[in-house]
C-alpha positions as CSV (number, residue, x, y, z in Angstrom):
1,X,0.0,0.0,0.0
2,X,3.3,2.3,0.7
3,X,3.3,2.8,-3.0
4,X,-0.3,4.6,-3.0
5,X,1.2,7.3,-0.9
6,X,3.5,8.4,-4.3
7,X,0.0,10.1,-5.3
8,X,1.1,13.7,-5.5
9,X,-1.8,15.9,-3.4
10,X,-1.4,19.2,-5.3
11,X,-4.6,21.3,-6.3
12,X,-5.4,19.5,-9.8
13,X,-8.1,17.8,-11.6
14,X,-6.2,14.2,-11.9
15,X,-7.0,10.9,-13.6
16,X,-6.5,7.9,-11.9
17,X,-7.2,4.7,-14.2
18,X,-5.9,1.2,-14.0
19,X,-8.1,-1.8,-12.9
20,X,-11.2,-1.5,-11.0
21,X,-10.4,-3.9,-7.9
22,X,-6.9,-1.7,-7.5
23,X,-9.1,1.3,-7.9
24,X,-11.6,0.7,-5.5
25,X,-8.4,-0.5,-3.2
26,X,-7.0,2.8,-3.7
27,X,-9.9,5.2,-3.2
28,X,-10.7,3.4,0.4
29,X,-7.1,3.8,1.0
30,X,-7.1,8.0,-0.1
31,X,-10.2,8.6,1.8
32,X,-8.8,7.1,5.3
33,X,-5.3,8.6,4.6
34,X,-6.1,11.6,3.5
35,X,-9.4,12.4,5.7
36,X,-11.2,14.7,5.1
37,X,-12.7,13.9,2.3
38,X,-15.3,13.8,0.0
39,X,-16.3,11.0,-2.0
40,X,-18.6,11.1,-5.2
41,X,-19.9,7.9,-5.8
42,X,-20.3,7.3,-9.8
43,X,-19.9,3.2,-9.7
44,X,-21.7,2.1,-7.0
45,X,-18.0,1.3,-5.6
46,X,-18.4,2.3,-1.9
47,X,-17.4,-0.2,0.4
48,X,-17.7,0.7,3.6
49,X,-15.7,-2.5,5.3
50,X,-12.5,-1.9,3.1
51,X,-12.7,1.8,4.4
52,X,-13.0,0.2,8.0
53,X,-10.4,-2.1,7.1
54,X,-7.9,0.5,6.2
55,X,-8.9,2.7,9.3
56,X,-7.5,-0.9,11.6
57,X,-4.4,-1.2,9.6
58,X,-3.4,2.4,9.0
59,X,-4.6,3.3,13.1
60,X,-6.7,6.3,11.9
61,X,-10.0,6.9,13.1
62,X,-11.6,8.3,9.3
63,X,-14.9,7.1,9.3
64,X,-16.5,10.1,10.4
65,X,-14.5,12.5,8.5
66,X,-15.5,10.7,5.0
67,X,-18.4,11.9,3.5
68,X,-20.0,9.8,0.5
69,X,-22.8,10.4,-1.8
70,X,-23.9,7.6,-4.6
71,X,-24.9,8.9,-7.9
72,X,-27.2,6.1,-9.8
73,X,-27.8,8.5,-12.7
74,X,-25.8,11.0,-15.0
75,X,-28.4,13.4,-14.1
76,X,-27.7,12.9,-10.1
77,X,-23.8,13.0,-10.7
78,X,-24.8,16.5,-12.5
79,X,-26.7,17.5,-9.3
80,X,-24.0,16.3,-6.9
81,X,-21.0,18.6,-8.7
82,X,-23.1,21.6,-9.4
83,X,-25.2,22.4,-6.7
84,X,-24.3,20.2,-4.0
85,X,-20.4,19.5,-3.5
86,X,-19.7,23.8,-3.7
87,X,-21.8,24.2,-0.3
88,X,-20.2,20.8,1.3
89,X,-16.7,21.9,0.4
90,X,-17.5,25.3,2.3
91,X,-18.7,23.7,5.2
92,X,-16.6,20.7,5.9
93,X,-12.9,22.0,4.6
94,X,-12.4,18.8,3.0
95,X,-8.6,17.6,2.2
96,X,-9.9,16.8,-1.2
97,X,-12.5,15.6,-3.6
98,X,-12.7,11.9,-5.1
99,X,-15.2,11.2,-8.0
100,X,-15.0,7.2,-8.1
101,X,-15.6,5.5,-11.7
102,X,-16.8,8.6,-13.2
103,X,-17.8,7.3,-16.9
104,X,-19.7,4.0,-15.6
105,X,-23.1,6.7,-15.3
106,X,-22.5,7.7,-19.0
107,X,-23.5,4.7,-20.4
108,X,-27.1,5.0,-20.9
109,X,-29.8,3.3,-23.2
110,X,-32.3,6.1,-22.0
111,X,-30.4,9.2,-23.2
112,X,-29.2,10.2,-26.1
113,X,-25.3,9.7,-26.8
114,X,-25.2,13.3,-28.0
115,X,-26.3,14.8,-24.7
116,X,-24.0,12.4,-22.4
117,X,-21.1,12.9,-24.7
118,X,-21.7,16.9,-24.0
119,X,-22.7,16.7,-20.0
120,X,-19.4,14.1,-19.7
121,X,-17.2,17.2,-20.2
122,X,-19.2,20.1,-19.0
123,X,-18.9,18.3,-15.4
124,X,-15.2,17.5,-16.1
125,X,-14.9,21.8,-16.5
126,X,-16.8,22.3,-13.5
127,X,-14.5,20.1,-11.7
128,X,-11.3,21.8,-12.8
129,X,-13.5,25.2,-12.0
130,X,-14.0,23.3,-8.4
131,X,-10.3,22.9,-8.0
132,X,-9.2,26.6,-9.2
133,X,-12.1,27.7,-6.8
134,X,-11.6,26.2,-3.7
135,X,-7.9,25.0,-4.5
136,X,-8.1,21.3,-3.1
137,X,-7.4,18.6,-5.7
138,X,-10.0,16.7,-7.2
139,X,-9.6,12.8,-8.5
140,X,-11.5,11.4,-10.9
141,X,-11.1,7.5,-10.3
142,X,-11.8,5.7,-13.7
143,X,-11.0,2.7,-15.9
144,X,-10.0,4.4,-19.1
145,X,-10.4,8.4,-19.6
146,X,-9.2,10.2,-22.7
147,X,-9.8,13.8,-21.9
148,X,-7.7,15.8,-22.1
149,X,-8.8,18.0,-19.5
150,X,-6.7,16.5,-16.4
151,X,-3.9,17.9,-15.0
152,X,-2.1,15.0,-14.1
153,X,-2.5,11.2,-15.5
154,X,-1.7,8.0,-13.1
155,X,-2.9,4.5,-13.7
156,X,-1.8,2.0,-11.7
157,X,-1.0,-1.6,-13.3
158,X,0.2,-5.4,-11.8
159,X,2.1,-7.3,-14.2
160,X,3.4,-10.3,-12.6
161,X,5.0,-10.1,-9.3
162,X,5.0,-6.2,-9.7
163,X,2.9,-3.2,-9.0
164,X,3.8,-0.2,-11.7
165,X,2.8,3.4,-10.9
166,X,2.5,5.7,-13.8
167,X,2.2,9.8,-13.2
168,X,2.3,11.5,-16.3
169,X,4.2,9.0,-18.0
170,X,6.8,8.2,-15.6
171,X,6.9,5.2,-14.5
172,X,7.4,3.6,-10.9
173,X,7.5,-0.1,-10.2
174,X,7.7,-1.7,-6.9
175,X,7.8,-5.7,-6.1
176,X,4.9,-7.7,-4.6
177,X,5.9,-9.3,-1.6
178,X,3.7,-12.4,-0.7
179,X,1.1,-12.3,1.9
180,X,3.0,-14.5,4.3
181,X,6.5,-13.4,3.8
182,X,7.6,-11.4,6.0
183,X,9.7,-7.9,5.1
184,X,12.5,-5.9,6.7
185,X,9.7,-3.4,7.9
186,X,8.5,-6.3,10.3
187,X,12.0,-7.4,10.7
188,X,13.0,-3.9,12.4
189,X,9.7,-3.3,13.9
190,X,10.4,-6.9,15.5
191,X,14.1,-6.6,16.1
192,X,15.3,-3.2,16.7
């Protein structure tokens, strides 16, 4: 998880994309780290016991300083960035704003693909607008995103027995170590 913290934590509008199971990993692990924060919920993503879980293992008490609302329609993720998430950033001083799988709501047989092709970056602009504004970043969580409104780029990849960390094109990579092997960390914790 020590990789996760590479995430820079300036005021942009970043993209975050990679697979979904290291995403949703990642946005429980930002929102306990980083509390406050606010969490847009595009993907019906939230999991509550991997927050928890992260609050036990990192020994930070976050769940009252994360504050979550799930969108289940473009139209309520329109609601949630315009009128609703100005007013909450005021009031709670959040560390940051995440918007979790963004593009899953703009996949819709009932509207037209002209209209969600339009609203999918008018919200992106009033995102970047929220981060100039109130100068906290804001991180759009997705699978894949080709706009080019983001300030910063990182997906995150495994490809065998390593984790690769990409922001704006340069590349980390770290190891995986095993479950049950044990690391110098818990060597020097253990031993001095």
């Amino acid at each position: 998880m020590h990789y996760f913290d590479e995430v820079p934590t300036k005021p942009y509008l970043y993209i975050i994309e990679g697979d979904p199971h290291l995403l949703k990993e990642f946005t429980a692990y930002l929102l306990v780290k980083r509390a406050p924060f606010l969490a847009i919920d595009g993907g019906n993503s939230f999991d509550p016991f991997t927050i928890s879980f992260f609050c036990r293992k990192l020994q930070i008490d976050a769940m009252e300083k994360i504050f979550v609302s799930r969108a289940f329609t473009v139209f309520q993720l329109k609601m949630l960035i315009t009128h609703e998430l100005p007013p909450l950033i005021k009031k709670e001083n959040p560390s940051g704003v995440v918007v979790s799988f963004y593009s899953d709501l703009f996949h819709s047989d009932d509207v037209e693909e002209e209209v969600l092709t339009i609203l999918h970056q008018k919200l992106l602009v009033r995102l970047k607008e929220i981060v100039r504004t109130y100068n906290i970043p804001v991180i759009v969580i997705d699978r894949v995103n080709d706009s080019p409104l983001f300030d910063c780029r990182i997906s995150f990849k495994i490809r065998r027995n390593a984790f690769f960390l990409s922001i704006d094109k340069n590349t980390l990579s770290y190891p995986l170590v095993p479950a049950t092997q044990k690391t110098l960390d818990y060597w020097r914790d253990h031993h001095g």
